[in-house]
C-alpha positions, -999 to +999 in steps of 0.1 A: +000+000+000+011+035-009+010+068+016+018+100+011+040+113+040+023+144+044+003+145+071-017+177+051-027+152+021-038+121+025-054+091+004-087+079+021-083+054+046-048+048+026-068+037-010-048+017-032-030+036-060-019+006-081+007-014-079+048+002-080+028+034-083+039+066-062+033+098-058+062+127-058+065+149-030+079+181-032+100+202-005+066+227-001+042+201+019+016+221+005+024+207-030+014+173-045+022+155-074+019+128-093+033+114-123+019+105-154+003+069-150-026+050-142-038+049-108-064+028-096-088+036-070-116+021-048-120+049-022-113+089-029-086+109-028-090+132+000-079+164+004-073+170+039-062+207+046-064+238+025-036+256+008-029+222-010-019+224-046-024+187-065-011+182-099-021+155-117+006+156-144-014+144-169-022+109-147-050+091-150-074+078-117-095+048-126-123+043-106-146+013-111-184+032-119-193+035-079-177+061-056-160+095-057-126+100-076-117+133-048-132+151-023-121+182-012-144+192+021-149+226+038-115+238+027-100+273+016-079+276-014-073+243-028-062+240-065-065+209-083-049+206-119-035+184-149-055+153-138-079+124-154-106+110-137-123+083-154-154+062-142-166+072-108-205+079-101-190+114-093-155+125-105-150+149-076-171+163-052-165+192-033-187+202-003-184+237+014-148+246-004-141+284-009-118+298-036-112+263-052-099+262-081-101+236-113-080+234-137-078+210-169-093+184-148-106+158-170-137+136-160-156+108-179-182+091-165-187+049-155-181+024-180-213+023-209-214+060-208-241+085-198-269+064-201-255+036-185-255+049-146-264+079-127-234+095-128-220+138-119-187+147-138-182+175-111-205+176-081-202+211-064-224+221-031-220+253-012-189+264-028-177+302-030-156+323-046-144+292-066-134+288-106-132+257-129-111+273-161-103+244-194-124+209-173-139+184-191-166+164-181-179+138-208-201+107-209-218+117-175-254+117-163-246+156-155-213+174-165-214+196-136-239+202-108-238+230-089-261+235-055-264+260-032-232+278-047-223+319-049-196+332-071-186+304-093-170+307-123-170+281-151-148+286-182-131+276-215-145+242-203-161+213-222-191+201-208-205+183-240-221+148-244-232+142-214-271+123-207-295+143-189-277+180-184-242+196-196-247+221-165-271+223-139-273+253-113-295+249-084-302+275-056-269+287-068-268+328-072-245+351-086-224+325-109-203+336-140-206+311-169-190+320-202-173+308-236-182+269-227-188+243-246-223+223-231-237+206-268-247+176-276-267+169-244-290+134-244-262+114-265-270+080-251-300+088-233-336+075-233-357+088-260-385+094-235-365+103-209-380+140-199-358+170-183-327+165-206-310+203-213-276+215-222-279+239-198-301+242-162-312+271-140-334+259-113-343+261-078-337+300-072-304+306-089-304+345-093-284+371-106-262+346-128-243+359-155-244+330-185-224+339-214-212+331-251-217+294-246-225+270-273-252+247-258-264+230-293-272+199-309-294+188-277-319+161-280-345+182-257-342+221-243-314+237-251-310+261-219-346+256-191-346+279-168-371+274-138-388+238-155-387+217-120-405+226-094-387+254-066-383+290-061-380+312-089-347+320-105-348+357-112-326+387-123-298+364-148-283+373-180-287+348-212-261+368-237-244+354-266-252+320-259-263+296-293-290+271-288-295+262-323-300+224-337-315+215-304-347+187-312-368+203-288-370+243-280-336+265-279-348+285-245-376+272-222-385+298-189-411+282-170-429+305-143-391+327-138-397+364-136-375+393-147-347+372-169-331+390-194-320+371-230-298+391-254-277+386-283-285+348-284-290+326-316-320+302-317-320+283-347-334+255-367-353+241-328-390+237-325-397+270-308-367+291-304-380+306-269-406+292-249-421+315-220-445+296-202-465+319-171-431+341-175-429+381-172-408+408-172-386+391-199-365+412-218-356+395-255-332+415-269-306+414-300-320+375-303-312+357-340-340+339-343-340+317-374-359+286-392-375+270-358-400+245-370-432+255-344-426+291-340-397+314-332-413+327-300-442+313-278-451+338-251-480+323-235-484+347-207-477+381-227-473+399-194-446+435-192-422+416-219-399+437-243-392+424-277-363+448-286-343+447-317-348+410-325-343+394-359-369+367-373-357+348-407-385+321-416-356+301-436-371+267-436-390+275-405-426+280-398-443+309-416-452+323-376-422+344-358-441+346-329-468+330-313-486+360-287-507+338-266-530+356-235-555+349-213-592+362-222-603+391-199-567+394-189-546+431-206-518+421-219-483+441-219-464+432-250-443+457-267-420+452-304-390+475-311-371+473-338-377+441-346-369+427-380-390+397-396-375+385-429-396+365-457-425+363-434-463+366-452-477+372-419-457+371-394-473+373-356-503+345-339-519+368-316-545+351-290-563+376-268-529+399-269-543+433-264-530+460-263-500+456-280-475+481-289-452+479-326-428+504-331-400+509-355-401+471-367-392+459-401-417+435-420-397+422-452-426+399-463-462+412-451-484+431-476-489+460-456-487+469-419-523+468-411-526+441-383-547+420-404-519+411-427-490+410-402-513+387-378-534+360-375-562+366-353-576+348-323-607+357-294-601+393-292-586+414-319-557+430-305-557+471-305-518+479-317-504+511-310-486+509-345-459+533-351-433+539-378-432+507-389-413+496-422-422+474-449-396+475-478-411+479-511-388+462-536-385+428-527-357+414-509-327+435-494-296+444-511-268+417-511-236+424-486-206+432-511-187+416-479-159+393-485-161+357-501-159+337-463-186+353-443-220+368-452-224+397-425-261+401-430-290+379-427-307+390-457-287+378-477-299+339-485-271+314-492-283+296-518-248+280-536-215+286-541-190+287-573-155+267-569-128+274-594-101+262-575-095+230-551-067+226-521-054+194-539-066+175-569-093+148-558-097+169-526-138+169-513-151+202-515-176+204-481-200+236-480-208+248-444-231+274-429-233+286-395-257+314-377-229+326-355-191+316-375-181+293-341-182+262-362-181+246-330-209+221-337-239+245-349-227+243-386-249+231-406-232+208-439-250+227-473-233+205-500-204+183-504-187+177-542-160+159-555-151+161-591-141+182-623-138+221-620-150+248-622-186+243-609-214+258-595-226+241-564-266+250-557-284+241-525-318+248-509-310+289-496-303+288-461-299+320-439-264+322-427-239+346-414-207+326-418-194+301-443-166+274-444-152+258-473-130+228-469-108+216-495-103+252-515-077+276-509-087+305-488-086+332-513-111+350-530-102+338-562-112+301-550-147+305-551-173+333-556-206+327-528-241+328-552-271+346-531-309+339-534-326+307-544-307+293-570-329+261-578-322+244-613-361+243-612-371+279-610-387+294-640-380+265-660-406+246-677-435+228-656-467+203-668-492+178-651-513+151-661-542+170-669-524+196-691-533+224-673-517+256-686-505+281-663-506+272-627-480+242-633-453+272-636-463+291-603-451+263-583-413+276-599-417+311-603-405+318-563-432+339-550-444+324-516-467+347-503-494+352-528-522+340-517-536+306-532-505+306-554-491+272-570-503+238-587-536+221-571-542+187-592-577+184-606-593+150-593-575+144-561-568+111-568-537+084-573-518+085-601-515+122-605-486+141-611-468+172-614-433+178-636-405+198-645-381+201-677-345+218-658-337+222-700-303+207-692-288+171-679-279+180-638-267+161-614-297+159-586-285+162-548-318+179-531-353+184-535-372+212-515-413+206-516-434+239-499-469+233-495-497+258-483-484+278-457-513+278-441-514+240-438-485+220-439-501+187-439-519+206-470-496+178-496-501+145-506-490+118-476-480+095-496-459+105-534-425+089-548-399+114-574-392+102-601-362+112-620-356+107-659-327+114-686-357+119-713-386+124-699-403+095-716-411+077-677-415+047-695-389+024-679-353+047-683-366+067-649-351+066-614-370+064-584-349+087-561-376+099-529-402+076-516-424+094-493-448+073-470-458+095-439-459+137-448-474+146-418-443+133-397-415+154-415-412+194-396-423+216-419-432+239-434-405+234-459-394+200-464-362+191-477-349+160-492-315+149-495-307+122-528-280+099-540-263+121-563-286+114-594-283+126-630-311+138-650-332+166-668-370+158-661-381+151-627-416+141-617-441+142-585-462+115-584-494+109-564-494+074-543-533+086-526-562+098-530-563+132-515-580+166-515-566+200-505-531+195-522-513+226-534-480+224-546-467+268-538-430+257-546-404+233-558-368+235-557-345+213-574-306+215-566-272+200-572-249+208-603-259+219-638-237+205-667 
C-alpha cells in the first residue's frame, strides 16, 4: 500500500493507487504531485487541509463506476490541476470549499457512458468564490452540478455529451458562466426520458451571468430555466449564448420572472424561446431563425420587451411569434425594432391586447395593417402601431462583404462557385453557420468531388458565416451565389391533366401570394406534377413547400421520379419515396438524394387526397 507522507494530504483510509505506483512529493508540503500513469482507486482521494496544490501531471485515476474520484471538504484555497478522472458515479465532489480552483481536470463518466449509470462529472455544493477554467466532463449523467453555490465561475470548459444535463445550477446565485462548450446533451439517453438540457437554471439561482456558450445539438431544451419545481430564479443574464439544432425548444422559462436574453442565436429548434407563465422578460438582439413551431411562444404576454430582435423564416414556420393571453386578462407586449425576414404574416396573436409595434421591419407582409402582419384569435388585438417599415422592392440588397462570411442575414445562401480546389481529388464540403463558431452548430450545405469549375446549388439557407474545406482560402477560390438558385425555378413545368399556367407558379419563387401554386384536378392516385430543368444535372436535393397555411396541405404519400428523357417509360429513377408527410417538420421539407443525373423530374401521387397545393419546388445539385 502506498501513503503519502504528508500529514496535510492524505489518500482515504490509505486507498490503493496501483501497484509500484507513487506519488512525488515536493520540499513545499503544501504541493502534491503525481506522475503521469494510471492509478487505480476504490475509495477517494481526499484532500485534507487547505492551501494544497495537487497536480495530476497528466495521470490518469480509474475508478470502477461506484464512488468519488476526490473530495475536497470545507477547505480554503485548494487548487486541483492536470488530472484524469475516469469512471466514478461522481469525479470529484466538493462540499463547502471556498476559492477552489479547477483546472484542466478531465472527467468521464462509468463504463457504458451517460446512459448507463447515474453518474456527476463535477459535483459542487456550497462552494464560494471558486473557478473551474479548461475541465472536461464527458459521458456523465450531468457534466457539472452545482447546488447552493455563490460566485462560481465556469470557463473555457467542455461540458459536452453528457445524458440528462451539460450544467445544472441549483439555488446557486451570482455564478459567472462563459465561452463553454455544453452541446450535444442526451447522447445515449432515453428517447422518452423527460428534463434533458444543455444547460439548467433551477431552484432559485439569481443574478447569474451566463455567457457566449455554445449549448447545441441537444436532443431536448437547449437552456430551461425554472422547468422543475422550486423557487424562482430571477434577475440572470442569457447573452451570446447559441442554442440552435437542439430537437426540442432553444430557451424554455417556465414561471421565472425578470430574466433577461440578449444577443442569443435560436436556430433550426422547435420554438426558439418558450415563455411559459413568464414576465418581465427582456428578448433583446436574439437571431432567431428557421424553428420548425414558431420562433417565440409567449404564453403569458405579461410587461415583456421584444427589442431589436431578428426573425428569418428560412425553412421554419411561416409564424415568428406565437402572442398567446389569457381572455379578460390586458396584456403588456411591446416590439422594437424588430426585424421579420420573408415572413407573409408574421405574428399569432391570442387575446394579446393592447400591443404596442414600433419601429419594426416587416420584409414579407403586404402592408402593416394588423390583419396582414397577424393572425387573429378571441379578441382582436388594439396595436399602437408606429413607424413601422415594410420595404417595397423585394428582398434586401446583397452584402458586397468578402467571399468567407456573409455579415447580414438578408442575404440567402443559396450555392456557391468553386474554381479552385486545395489538392486535386480533394472533397469540397460547404458549411453554414448562424454565428461563425463552427463549434458544432454548422450546418453541412453540399459536399462535391469532381471536375472544375462548378457551380454548387443548394436549398438557400440563412447564414452569417461560411466554411469551405478543400479550396484555398482566397477570394479567387470560389465566388458565394445569393438567393434561391434552384435548377427548377422558371423553367418549364406540366401535369397530367395539361393544365396551362398554374403548373409554372409552383417555380416562379413567389411564396406569399395567396392561393398561389399547382392544385391537381381530381385528387386522386396517379397524378402528377413535372419539370423540364432544359439541361442534364446532377440531382443532390429536392425542396417541396406546401400551403403555408397547412402544412399537412400535400399528398401523404408520393414517390420522385427522375428521368434522362422524360419518356417515364422504364429509363426513370426512383430517387424519394415518401410514405408518412405529416411526420416530417415543416413547413419546408427538404430531401437529401444519391447524387442522381437527369433533366426531367416528376411528382407523383401514391393517394387519394384533397386540398393539395404544390406553392414551390426546388430542385438543386450541379448543372452541366
Amino acid at each position: 500500500m502506498i501513503t503519502f507522507v504528508a500529514a496535510i494530504f492524505f489518500l482515504s483510509r490509505y486507498a490503493h493507487l496501483g501497484a509500484n505506483q507513487s506519488q512525488h512529493q515536493t520540499t513545499n508540503p503544501l504541493v502534491v504531485q503525481l506522475e503521469n500513469k494510471v492509478y487505480r482507486q476504490t475509495k477517494p482521494i481526499e484532500i485534507a487541509h487547505s492551501g494544497v496544490v495537487f497536480d495530476g501531471h497528466g495521470a490518469t485515476l480509474q475508478g470502477t463506476g461506484t464512488g468519488v474520484g476526490i473530495h475536497v471538504g470545507a477547505l480554503e484555497n485548494v487548487s486541483i490541476k492536470n488530472v484524469k478522472i475516469v469512471g466514478f458515479a461522481t469525479g470529484l465532489l466538493a462540499e463547502g470549499s471556498s476559492s477552489l480552483t479547477l483546472v484542466n481536470v478531465s472527467v468521464s463518466g462509468a463504463p457504458g457512458g451517460a446512459s448507463s449509470k447515474d453518474s456527476t462529472g463535477f459535483r459542487l455544493e456550497r462552494l464560494s468564490g471558486s473557478s473551474l477554467q479548461g475541465v472536461q466532463a464527458h459521458l456523465c449523467t450531468r457534466g457539472a452540478l452545482l447546488t447552493g453555490c455563490t460566485k462560481v465561475t465556469i470557463e473555457k470548459s467542455d461540458l459536452s455529451h453528457n445524458g440528462l444535463s451539460g450544467l445544472q445550477l441549483s439555488n446557486s446565485s451570482s455564478c459567472l458562466i462563459r465561452d463553454n462548450n455544453i452541446s450535444f446533451t442526451g447522447e445515449g439517453s432515453d428517447p422518452s426520458t423527460t428534463h434533458i438540457s444543455g444547460l439548467s437554471v433551477e431552484n432559485g439561482s439569481s443574478h447569474n451571468q451566463i455567457l457566449r456558450n455554445q449549448v447545441v445539438q441537444g436532443k431536448a431544451i437547449g437552456v430551461a430555466v425554472g422547468t422543475v419545481p422550486g423557487p424562482p430564479s430571477t434577475d440572470n443574464t442569457f447573452q451570446g449564448n447559441d442554442v440552435s439544432w437542439t430537437s426540442g425548444n432553444g430557451f424554455v422559462l417556465h414561471a421565472q420572472p425578470a430574466n433577461k436574453l440578449i444577443d442569443n442565436t435560436e436556430g433550426h429548434c422547435q420554438i426558439g424561446i418558450l415563455l411559459s407563465n413568464t414576465s418581465e422578460t427582456t428578448v433583446k438582439g436574439n437571431l432567431v431563425v428557421g424553428n420548425t413551431k414558431y420562433g417565440v411562444e409567449d404564453d403569458s404576454c405579461l410587461k415583456t420587451d421584444y427589442d431589436t430582435n431578428a426573425f428569418a423564416m428560412d425553412t421554419g414556420s411561416p409564424v415568428a411569434i406565437f402572442f398567446k393571453g389569457t381572455a379578460g386578462q390586458a396584456a403588456d407586449i411591446r416590439l422594437f425594432q424588430n426585424i421579420f425576414i420573408d415572413y407573409a404574416k408574421p405574428l399569432k396573436v391570442e387575446n394579446t391586447s393592447p400591443m404596442t409595434l414600433n419601429s419594426n421591419t416587416f420584409s414579407g407582409a403586404p402592408s402593416l395593417e394588423i390583419e396582414d402582419l397577424a393572425d387573429v384569435i378571441g379578441t382582436k388585438p388594439l396595436a399602437l402601431n408606429s413607424q413601422n417599415d415594410k420595404p417595397k422592392s423585394g428582398p434586401f440588397l446583397p452584402s458586397a462583404g468578402m467571399l468567407a462570411a456573409l455579415p447580414s442575414i438578408y442575404d440567402h445562401l443559396g450555392g456557391v462557385s468553386v474554381g479552385t480546389m486545395l489538392k486535386p481529388d480533394s472533397e469540397i464540403v460547404i458549411e453554414g453557420s448562424l454565428t461563425g463558431a463552427f463549434m458544432g452548430e454548422e450546418e453541412v450545405l453540399a459536399r462535391y468531388k469532381g471536375e472544375l469549375p462548378v457551380d454548387i446549388s443548394f436549398p438557400p439557407r440563412t447564414v452569417t458565416s461560411i466554411r469551405i474545406k478543400g479550396v484555398p482560402q482566397t477570394p479567387a477560390a470560389y465566388l458565394i451565389l445569393l438567393g434561391d438558385q434552384s435548377l427548377a425555378k422558371n423553367r418549364s413545368a406540366e401535369d397530367n391533366a395539361d393544365t396551362l399556367i398554374t403548373p409554372n407558379e409552383s417555380i416562379d419563387g413567389d411564396t406569399t401570394t395567396p392561393d398561389h401554386g399547382w392544385t391537381p384536378k381530381k385528387g386522386v392516385a396517379g397524378e402528377w406534377w413535372a419539370v423540364d430543368l432544359r439541361v442534364e444535372s446532377t440531382l443532390t436535393t429536392f425542396t417541396i413547400l406546401p400551403n403555408l397555411k397547412d402544412s399537412n396541405g400535400f399528398w401523404s404519400k408520393f414517390h420522385i421520379l427522375v428521368s434522362t428523357t422524360g419518356e417515364f417509360h422504364g429509363e426513370e429513377t426512383t430517387v424519394v419515396t415518401e410514405a408518412n408527410w405529416g411526420q416530417k417538420p415543416g413547413p419546408l421539407r427538404t430531401y437529401r438524394i444519391t447524387p442522381t443525373l437527369g433533366r426531367y423530374i416528376r411528382i407523383v401521387s401514391d393517394v387519394d387526397q384533397q386540398g393539395v397545393r404544390l406553392v414551390q419546388f426546388g430542385a438543386y445539385g450541379l448543372s452541366h
